[in-house]
Biopython code that builds the backbone (N, CA, C, O; Angstrom):
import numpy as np
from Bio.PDB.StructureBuilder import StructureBuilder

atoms = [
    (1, "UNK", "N", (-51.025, -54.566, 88.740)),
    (1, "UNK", "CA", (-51.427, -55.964, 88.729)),
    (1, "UNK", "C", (-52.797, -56.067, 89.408)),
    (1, "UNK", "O", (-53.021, -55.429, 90.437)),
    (2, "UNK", "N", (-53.837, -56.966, 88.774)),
    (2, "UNK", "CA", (-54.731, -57.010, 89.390)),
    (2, "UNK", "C", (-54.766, -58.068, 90.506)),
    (2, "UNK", "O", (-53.691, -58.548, 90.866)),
    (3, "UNK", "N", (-55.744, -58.413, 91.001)),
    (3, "UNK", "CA", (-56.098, -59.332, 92.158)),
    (3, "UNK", "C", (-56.180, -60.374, 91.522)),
    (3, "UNK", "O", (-55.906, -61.336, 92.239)),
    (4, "UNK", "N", (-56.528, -60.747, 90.106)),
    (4, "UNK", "CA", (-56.425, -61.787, 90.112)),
    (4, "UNK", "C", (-55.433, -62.572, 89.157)),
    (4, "UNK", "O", (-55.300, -63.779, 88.953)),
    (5, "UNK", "N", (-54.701, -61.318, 88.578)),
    (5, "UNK", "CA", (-52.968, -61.991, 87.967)),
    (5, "UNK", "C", (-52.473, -62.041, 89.293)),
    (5, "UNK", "O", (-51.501, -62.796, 89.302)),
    (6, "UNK", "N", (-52.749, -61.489, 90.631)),
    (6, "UNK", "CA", (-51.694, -62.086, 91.387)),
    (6, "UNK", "C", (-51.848, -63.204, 91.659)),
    (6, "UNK", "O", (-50.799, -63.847, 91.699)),
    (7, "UNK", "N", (-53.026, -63.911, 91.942)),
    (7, "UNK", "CA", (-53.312, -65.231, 92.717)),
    (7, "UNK", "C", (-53.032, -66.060, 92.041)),
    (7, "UNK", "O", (-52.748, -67.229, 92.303)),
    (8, "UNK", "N", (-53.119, -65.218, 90.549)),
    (8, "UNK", "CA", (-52.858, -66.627, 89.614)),
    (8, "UNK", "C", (-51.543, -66.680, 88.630)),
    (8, "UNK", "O", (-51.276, -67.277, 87.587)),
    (9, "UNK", "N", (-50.797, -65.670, 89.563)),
    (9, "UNK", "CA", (-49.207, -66.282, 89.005)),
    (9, "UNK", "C", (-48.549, -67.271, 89.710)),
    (9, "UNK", "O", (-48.721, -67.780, 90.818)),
    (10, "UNK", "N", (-47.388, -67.499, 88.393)),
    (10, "UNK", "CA", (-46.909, -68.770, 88.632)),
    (10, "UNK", "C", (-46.460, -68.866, 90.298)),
    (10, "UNK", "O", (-46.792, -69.666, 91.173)),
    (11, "UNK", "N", (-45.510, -67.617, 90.314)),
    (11, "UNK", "CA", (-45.011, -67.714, 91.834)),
    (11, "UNK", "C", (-45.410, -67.719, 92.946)),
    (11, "UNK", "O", (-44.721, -67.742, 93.966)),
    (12, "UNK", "N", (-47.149, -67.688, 92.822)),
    (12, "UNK", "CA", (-48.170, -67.310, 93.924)),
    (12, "UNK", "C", (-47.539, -68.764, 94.607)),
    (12, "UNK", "O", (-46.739, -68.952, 95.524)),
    (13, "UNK", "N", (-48.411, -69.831, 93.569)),
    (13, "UNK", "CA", (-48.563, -71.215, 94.375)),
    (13, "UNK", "C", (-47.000, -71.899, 94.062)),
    (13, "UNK", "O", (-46.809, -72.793, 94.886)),
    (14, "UNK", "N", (-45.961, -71.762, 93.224)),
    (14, "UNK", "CA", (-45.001, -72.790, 92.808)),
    (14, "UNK", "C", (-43.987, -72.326, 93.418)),
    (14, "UNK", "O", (-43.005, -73.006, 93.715)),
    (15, "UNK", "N", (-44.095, -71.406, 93.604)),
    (15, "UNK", "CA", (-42.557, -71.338, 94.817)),
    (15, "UNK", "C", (-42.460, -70.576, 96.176)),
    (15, "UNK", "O", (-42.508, -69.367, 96.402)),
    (16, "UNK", "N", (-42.311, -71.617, 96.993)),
    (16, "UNK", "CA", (-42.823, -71.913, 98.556)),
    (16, "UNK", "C", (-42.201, -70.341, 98.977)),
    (16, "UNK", "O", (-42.948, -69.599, 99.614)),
    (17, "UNK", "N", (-41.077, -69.955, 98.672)),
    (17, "UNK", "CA", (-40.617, -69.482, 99.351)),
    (17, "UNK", "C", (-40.936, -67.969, 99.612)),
    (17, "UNK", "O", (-40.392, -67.266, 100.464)),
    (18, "UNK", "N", (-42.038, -67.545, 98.617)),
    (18, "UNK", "CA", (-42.881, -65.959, 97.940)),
    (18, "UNK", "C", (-44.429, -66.411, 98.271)),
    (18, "UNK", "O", (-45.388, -65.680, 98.025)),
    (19, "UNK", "N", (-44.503, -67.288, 98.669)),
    (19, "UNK", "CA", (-45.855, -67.951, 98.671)),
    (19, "UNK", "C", (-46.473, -67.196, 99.849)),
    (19, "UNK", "O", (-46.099, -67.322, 101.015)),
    (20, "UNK", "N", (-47.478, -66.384, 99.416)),
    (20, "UNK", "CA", (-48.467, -65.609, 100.908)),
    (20, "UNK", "C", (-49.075, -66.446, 101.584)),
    (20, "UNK", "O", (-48.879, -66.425, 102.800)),
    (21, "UNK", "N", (-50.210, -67.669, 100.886)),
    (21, "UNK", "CA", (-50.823, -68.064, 101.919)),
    (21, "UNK", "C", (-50.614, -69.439, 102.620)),
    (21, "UNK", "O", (-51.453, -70.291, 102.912)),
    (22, "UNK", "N", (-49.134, -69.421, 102.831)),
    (22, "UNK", "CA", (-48.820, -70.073, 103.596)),
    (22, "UNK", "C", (-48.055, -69.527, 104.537)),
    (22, "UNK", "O", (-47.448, -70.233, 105.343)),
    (23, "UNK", "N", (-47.991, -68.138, 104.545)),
    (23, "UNK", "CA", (-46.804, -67.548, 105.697)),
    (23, "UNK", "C", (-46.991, -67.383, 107.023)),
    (23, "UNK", "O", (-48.148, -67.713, 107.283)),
    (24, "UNK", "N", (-46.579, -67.133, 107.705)),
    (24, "UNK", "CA", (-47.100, -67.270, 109.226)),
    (24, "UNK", "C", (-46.715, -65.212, 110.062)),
    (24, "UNK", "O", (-45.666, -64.665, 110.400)),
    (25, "UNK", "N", (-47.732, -64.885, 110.064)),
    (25, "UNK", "CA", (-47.883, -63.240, 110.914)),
    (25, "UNK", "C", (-47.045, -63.417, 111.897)),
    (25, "UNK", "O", (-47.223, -64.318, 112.717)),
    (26, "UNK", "N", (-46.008, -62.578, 111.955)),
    (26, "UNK", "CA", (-45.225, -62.862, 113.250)),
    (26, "UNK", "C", (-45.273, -61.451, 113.997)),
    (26, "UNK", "O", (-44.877, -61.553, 115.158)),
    (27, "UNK", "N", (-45.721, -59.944, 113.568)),
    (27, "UNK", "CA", (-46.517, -59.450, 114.648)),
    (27, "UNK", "C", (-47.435, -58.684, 113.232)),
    (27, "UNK", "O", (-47.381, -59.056, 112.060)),
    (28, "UNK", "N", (-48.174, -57.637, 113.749)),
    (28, "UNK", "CA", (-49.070, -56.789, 113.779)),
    (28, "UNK", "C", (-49.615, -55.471, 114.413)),
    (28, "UNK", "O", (-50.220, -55.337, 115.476)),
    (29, "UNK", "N", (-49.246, -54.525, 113.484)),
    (29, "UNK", "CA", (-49.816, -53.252, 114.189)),
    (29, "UNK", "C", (-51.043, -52.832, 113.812)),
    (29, "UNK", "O", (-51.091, -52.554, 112.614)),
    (30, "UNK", "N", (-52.316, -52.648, 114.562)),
    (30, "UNK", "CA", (-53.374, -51.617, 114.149)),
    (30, "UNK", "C", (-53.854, -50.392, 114.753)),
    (30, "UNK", "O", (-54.504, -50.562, 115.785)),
    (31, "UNK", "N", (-53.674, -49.062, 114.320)),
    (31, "UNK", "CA", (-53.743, -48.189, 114.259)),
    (31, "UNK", "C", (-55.675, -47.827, 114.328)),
    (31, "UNK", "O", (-56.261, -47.002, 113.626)),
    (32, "UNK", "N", (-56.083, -48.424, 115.023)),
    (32, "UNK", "CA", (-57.867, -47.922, 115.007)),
    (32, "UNK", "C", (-58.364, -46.982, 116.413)),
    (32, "UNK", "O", (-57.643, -46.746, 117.383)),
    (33, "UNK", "N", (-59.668, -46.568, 116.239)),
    (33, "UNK", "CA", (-60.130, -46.263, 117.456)),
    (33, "UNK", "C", (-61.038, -47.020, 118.175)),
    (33, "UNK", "O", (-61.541, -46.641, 119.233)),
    (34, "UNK", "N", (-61.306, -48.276, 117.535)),
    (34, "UNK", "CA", (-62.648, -48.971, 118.324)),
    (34, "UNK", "C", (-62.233, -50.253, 118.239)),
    (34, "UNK", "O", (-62.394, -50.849, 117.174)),
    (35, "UNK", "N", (-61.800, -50.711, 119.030)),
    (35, "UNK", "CA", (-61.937, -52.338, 119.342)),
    (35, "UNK", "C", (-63.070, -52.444, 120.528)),
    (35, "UNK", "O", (-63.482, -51.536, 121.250)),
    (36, "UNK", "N", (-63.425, -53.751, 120.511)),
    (36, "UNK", "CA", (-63.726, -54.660, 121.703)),
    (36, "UNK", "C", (-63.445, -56.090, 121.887)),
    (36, "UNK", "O", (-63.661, -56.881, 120.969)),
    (37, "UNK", "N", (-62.789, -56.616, 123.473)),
    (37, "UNK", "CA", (-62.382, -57.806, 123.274)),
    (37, "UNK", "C", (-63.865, -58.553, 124.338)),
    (37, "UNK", "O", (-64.556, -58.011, 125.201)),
    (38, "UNK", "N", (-63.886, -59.640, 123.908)),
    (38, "UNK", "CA", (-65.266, -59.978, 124.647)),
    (38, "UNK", "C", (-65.013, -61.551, 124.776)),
    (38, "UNK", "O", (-64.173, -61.993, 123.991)),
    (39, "UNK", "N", (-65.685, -62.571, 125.755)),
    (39, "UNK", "CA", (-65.488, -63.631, 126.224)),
    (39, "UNK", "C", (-66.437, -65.028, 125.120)),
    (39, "UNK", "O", (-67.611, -65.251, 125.416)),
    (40, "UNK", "N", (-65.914, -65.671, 124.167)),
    (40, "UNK", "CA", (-66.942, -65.757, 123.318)),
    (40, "UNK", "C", (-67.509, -67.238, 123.681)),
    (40, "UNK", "O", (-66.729, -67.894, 124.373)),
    (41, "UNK", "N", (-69.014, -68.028, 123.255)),
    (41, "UNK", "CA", (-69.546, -68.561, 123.480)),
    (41, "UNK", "C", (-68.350, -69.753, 123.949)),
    (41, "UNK", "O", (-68.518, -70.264, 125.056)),
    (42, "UNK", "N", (-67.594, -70.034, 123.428)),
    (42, "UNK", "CA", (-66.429, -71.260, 123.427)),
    (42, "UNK", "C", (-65.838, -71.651, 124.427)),
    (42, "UNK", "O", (-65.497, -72.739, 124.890)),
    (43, "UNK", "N", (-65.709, -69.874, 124.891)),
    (43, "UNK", "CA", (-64.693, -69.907, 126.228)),
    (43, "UNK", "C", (-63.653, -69.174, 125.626)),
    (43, "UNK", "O", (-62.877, -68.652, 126.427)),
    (44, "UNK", "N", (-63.263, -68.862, 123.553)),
    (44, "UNK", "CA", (-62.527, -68.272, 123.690)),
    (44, "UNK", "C", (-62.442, -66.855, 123.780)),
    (44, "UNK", "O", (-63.424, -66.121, 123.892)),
    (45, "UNK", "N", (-61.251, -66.475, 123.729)),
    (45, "UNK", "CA", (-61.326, -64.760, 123.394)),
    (45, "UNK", "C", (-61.583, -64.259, 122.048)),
    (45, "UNK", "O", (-60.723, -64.447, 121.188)),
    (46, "UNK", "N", (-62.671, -63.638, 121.758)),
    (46, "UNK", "CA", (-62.791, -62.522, 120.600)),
    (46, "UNK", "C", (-63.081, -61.166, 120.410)),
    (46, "UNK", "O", (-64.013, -60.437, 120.750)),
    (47, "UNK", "N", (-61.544, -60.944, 119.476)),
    (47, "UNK", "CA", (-61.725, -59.442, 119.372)),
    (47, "UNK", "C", (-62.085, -59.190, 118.263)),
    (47, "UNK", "O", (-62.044, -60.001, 117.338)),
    (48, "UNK", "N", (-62.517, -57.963, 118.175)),
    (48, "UNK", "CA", (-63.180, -57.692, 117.000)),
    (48, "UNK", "C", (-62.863, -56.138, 117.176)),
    (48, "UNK", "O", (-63.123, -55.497, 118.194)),
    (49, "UNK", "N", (-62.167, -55.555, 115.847)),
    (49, "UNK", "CA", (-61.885, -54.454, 115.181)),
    (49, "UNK", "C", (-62.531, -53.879, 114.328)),
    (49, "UNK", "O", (-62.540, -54.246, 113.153)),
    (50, "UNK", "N", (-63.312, -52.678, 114.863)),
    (50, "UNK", "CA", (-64.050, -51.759, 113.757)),
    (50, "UNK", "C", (-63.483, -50.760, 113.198)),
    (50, "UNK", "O", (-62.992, -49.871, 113.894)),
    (51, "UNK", "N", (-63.429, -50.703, 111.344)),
    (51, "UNK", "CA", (-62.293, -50.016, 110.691)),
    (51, "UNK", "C", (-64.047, -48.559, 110.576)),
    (51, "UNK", "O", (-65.261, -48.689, 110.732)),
    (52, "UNK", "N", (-63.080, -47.330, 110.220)),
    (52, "UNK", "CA", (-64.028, -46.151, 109.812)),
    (52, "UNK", "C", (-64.726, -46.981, 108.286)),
    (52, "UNK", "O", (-65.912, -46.894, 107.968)),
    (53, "UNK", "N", (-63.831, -47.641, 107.624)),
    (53, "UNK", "CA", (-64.853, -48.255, 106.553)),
    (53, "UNK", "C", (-65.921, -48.606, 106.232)),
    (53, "UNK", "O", (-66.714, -48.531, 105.293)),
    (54, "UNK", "N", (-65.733, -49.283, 107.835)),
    (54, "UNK", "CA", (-67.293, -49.950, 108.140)),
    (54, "UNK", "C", (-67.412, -51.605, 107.980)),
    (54, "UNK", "O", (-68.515, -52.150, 108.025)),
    (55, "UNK", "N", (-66.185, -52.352, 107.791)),
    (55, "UNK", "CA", (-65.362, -53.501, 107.584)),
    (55, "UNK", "C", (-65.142, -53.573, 109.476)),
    (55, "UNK", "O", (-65.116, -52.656, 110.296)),
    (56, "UNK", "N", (-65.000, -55.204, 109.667)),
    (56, "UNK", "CA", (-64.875, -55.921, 110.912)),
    (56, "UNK", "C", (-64.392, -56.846, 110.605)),
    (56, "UNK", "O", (-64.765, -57.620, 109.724)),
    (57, "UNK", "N", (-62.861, -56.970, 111.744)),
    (57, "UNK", "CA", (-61.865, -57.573, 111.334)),
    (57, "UNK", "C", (-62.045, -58.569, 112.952)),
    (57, "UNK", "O", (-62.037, -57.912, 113.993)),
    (58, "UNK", "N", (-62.194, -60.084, 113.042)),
    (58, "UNK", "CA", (-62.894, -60.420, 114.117)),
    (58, "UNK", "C", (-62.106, -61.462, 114.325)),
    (58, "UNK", "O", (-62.156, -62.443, 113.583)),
    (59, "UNK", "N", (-61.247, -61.377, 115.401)),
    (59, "UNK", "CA", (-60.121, -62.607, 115.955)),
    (59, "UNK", "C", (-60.821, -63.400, 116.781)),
    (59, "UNK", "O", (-61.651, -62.717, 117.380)),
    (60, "UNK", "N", (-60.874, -64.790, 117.155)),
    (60, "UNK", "CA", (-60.993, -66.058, 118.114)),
    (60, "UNK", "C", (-59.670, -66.210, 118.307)),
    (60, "UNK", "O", (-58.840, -65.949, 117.436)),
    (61, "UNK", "N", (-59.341, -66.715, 119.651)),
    (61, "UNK", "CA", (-58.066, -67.110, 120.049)),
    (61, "UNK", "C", (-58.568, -67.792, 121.770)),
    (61, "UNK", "O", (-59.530, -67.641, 122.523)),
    (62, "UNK", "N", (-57.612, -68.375, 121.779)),
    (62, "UNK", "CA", (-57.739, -69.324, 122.540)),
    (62, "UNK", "C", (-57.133, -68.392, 124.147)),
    (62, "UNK", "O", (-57.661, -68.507, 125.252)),
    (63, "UNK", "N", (-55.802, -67.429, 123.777)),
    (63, "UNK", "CA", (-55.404, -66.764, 124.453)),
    (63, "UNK", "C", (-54.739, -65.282, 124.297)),
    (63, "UNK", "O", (-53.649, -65.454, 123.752)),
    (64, "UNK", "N", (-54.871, -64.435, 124.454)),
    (64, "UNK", "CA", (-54.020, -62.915, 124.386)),
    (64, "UNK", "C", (-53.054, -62.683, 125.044)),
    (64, "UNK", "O", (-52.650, -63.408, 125.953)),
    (65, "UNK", "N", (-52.556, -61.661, 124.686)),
    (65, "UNK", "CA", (-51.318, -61.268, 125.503)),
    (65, "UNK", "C", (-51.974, -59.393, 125.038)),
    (65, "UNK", "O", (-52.805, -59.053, 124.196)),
    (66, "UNK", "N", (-51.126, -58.533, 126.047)),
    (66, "UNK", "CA", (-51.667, -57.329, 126.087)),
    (66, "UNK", "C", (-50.346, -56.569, 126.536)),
    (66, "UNK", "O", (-49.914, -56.736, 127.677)),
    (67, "UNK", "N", (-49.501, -55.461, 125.337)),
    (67, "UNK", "CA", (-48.530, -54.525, 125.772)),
    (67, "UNK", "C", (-48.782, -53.175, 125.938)),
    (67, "UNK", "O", (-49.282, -52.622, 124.958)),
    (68, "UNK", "N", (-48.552, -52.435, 127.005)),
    (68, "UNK", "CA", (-49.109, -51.089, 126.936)),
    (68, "UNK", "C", (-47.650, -50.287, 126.692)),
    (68, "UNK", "O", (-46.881, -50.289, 127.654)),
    (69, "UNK", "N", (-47.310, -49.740, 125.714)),
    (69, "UNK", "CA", (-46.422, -48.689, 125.302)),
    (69, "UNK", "C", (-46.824, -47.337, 125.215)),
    (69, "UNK", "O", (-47.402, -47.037, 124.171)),
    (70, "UNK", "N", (-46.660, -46.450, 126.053)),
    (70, "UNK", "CA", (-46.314, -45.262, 125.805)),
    (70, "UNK", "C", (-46.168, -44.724, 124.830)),
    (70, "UNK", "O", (-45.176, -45.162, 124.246)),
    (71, "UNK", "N", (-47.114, -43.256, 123.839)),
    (71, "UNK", "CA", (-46.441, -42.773, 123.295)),
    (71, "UNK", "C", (-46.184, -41.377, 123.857)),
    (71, "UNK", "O", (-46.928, -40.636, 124.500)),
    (72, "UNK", "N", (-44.510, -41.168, 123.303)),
    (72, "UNK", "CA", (-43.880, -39.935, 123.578)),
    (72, "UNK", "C", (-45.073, -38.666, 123.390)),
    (72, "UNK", "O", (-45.661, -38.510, 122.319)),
    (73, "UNK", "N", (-45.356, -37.689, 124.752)),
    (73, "UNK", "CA", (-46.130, -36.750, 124.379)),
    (73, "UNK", "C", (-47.435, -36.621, 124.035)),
    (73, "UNK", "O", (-48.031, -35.743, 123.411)),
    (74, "UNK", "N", (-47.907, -37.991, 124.716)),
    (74, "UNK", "CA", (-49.412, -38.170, 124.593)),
    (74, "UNK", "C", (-49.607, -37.955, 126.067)),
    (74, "UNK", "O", (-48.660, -37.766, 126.830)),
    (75, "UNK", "N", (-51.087, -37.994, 126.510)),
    (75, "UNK", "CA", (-51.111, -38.353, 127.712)),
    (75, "UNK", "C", (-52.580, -39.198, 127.720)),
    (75, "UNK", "O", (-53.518, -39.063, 126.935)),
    (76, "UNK", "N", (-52.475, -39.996, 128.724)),
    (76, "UNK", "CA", (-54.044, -40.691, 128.880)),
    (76, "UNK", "C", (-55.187, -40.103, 129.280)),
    (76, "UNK", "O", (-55.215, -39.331, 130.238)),
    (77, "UNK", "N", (-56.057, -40.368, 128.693)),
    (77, "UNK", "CA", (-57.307, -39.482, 129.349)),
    (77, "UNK", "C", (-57.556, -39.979, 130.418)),
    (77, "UNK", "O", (-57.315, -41.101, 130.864)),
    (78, "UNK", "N", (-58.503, -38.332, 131.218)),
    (78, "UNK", "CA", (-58.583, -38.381, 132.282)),
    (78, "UNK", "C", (-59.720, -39.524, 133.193)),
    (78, "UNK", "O", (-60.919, -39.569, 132.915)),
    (79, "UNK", "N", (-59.225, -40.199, 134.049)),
    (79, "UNK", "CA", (-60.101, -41.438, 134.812)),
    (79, "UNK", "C", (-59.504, -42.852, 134.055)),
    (79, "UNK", "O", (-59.987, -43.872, 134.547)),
    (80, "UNK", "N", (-58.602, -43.066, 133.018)),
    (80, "UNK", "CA", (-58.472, -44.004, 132.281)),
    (80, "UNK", "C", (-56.485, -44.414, 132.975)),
    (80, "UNK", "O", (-55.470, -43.946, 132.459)),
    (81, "UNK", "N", (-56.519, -45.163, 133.936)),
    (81, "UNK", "CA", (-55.041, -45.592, 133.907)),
    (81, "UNK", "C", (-54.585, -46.905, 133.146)),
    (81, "UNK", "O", (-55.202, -47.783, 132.545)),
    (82, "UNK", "N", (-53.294, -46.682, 133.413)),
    (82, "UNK", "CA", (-52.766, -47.519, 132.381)),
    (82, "UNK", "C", (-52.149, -48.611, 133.425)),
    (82, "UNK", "O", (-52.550, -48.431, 134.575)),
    (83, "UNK", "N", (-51.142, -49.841, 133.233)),
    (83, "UNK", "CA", (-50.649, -50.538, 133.817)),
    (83, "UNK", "C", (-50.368, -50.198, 135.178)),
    (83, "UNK", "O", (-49.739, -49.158, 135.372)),
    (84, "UNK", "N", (-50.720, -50.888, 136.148)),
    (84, "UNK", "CA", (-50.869, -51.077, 137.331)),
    (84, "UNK", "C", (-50.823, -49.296, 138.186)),
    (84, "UNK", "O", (-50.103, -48.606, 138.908)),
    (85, "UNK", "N", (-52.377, -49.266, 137.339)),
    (85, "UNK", "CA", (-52.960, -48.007, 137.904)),
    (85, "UNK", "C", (-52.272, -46.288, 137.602)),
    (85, "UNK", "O", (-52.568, -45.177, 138.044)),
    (86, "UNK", "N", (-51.518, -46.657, 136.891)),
    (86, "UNK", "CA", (-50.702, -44.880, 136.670)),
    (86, "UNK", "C", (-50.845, -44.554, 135.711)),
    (86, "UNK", "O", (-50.410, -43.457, 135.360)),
]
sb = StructureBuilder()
sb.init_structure("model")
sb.init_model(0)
sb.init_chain("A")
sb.init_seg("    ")
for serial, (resi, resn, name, xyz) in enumerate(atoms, 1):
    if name == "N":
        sb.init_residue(resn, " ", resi, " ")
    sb.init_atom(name, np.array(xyz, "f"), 0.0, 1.0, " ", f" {name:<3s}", serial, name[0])
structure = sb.get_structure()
């Protein structure tokens, strides 16, 4: 299917319940090596994600939240701690 039989099938817009652009992200994983979050003219927070593509994926938000998970058998590099210093 192309990009634009999808947008423009029936079920895109006529039935709420398959409908993408009205759905709401309830989480998100990204897998990159380069973010930066930075303080933006507004006052809000923006992050901005650089893909190897060369594409920038650039959030405003009013507020963040931040989880640090562990992965099994990694370790952090050296001088870099993680939650409350370890």
């Amino acid at each position: 299917m192309t990009s634009r039989e999808f947008v423009l099938s029936d079920w895109y817009y006529g039935d709420p319940e398959r409908c993408p652009h009205d759905a709401w992200l309830e989480s998100c994983e990204i897998f990159e090596n380069f973010t930066e979050i930075t303080l933006g003219s507004s006052g809000n927070v923006v992050h901005e994600t650089y893909f190897r593509s060369g594409c920038v994926w650039k959030i405003e938000a009013r507020t963040v939240s931040y989880l640090f998970e562990a992965i099994p058998g990694k370790h952090l590099a050296a001088g870099i701690a993680g939650p409350g210093g370890k």
